[in-house]
C-alpha positions in Angstrom: 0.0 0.0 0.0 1.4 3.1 -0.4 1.1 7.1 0.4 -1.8 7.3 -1.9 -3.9 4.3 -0.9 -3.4 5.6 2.7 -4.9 9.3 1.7 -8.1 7.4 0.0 -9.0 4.8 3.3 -8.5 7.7 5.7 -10.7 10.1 4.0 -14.1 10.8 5.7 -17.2 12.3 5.1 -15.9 15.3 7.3 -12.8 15.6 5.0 -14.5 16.3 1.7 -16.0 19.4 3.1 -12.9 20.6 4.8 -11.1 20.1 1.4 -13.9 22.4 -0.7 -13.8 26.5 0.5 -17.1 28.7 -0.4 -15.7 32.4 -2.4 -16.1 34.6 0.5 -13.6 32.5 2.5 -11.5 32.2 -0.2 -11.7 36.1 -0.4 -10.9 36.6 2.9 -7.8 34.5 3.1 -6.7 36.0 0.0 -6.6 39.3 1.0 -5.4 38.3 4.6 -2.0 37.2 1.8 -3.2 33.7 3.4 -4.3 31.7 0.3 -3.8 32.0 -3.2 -6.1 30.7 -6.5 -4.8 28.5 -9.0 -6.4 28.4 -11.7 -5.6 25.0 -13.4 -7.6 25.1 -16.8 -5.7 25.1 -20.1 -3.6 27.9 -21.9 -6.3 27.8 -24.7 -8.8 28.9 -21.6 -6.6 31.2 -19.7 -6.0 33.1 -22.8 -9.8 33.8 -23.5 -10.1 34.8 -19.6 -8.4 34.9 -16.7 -8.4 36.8 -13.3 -4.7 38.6 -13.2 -4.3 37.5 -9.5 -4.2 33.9 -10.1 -1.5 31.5 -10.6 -1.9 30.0 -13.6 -0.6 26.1 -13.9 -2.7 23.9 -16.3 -3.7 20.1 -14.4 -1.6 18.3 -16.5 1.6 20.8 -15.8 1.2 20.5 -11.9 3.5 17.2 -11.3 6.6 19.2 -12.9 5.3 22.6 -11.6 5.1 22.4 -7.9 8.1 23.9 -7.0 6.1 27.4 -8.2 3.4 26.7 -5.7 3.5 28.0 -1.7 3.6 25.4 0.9 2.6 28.1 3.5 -0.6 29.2 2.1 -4.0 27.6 1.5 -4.0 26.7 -2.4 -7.5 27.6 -3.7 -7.9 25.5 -6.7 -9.9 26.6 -9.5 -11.6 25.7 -12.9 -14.9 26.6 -14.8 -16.7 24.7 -12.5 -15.0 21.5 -10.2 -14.0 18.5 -12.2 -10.5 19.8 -12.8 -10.4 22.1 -9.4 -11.0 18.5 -7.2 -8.5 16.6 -9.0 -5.9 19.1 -8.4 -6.6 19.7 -5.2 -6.5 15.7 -4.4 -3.6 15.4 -6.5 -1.9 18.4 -4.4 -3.0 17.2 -1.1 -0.7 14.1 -1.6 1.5 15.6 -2.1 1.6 17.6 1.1 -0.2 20.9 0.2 -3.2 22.6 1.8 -5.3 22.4 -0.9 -8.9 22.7 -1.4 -11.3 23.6 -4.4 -13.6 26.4 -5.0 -16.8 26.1 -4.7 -18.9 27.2 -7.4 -15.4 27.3 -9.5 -14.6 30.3 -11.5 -17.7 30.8 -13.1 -19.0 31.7 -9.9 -16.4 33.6 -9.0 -17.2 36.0 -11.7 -20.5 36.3 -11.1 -19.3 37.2 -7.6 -17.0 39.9 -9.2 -19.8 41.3 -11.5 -21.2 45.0 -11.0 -18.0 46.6 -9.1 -17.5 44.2 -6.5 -14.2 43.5 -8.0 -13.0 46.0 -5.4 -13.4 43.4 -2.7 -10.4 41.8 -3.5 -6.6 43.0 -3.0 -5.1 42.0 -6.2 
């Protein structure tokens, strides 16, 4: 058995919503310079939109990438929506990160950002 195997039989019901963070706590943490996004969707995506404050590492990039990623901040992991987001945020917990996945995902996130209130973030 090894470190991954370990990860899976250990996780609970409690852990899934531990690992998952709603927008305004990922706001908060971000602009307490506690947590950053990482937004893990495809250079084909990121160059139709993006948020400027995000790290930008595509899902399939992270294994040779994680050297570019803080260990001492909460890593908000991000796509359209969650398939990707979880996956990374699995895939980074392994490996020893605090990662979790935004709820809602970017799309959400925009909406959140929509008539001015891009001013509640300190980007």
């Amino acid at each position: 058995m090894d470190k991954f195997d370990d990860l899976v039989k250990n996780t609970s019901l409690k852990d899934s919503t531990l690992t998952k963070i709603e927008i305004e706590e990922f706001l908060k943490l971000f602009n307490e310079d506690k947590a950053i996004l990482l937004d893990v969707r495809y250079p084909i995506e990121t160059r139709l939109w993006s948020f400027n404050f995000a790290k930008k590492i595509p899902y399939n990039e992270l294994p040779d990438r994680l050297d570019e990623i803080p260990k001492d901040k909460v890593v908000v992991c991000a796509c359209p929506n969650d398939y990707r987001s979880n996956m990374a945020k699995e895939y980074l917990r392994y490996k020893g990160f605090n990662a979790k996945a935004l709820i809602g995902g970017l799309n959400k996130l925009v909406e959140r950002f929509s008539g001015g209130k891009s001013k509640d973030i300190k980007a």
